[in-house]
N, C-alpha and C positions, 0 to 999 in steps of 0.2 A: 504494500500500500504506500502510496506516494505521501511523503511528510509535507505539509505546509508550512513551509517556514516566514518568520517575520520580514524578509526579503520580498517574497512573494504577493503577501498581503500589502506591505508597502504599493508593489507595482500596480498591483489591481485596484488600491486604492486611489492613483494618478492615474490610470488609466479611465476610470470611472468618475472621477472631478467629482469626491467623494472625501470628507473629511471625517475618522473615525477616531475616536476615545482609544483608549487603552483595552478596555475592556472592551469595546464593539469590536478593538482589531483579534484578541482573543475568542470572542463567539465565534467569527466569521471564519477564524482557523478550524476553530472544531466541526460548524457546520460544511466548510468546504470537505472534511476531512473525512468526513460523512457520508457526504455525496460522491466522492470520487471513491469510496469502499464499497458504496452502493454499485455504482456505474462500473466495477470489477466484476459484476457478475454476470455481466454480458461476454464475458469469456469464459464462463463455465461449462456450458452447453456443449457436448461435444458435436461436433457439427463433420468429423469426418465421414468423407464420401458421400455429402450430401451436395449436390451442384448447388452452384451459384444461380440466384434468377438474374441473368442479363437484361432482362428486356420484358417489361409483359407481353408485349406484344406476340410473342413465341409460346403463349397460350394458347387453348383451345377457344374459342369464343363460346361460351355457353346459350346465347341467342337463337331460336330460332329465325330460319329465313321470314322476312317479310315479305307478305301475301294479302294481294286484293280480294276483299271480299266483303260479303252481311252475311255475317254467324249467327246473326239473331234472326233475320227478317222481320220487313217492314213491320207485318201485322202482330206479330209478337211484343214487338216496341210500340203498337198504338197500341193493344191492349192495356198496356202500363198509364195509358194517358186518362187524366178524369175528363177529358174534355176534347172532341175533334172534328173534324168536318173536314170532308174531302179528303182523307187520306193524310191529313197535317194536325197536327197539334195545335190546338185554339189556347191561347195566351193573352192576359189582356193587356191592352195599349199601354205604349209609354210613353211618353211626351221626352 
């Protein structure tokens, strides 16, 4: 695990146009120190002989093809309707 040293916290602290206490520069060590023991375990995983994904695109598309059509037909879809005339859906006026 990587040590944070007072060096360190100095630079992040001018880097950051950040002015800290004595004791903020101490949290900040232990909280970094933290996070980077965390962010260690992203190499735990044994990950041999597992390929790389270069690309999604080098998937499969999961989609079917798109296809013209009425799946439902018309009079199926006017059934649903309270209200029709002539084959169309009656709605009242909107200004």
């Amino acid at each position: 695990m990587a040590k944070i040293d007072a060096a360190t916290i100095e630079k992040l602290e001018i880097l950051s146009k950040l002015t800290l206490s004595g004791e903020e520069k101490r949290k900040a060590a232990e909280e970094l120190e933290k996070l980077l023991s965390y962010m260690e375990k992203v190499n735990e995983p044994d990950t041999d002989g597992v390929a790389p994904l270069l690309h999604s695109e080098s998937e499969k598309n999961g989609f079917r093809e798109d296809e013209a059509g009425n799946p439902n037909g018309r009079e199926a879809l006017l059934a649903n309707a309270p209200v029709q005339k002539d084959g169309q859906i009656v709605v009242p006026k909107t200004v």
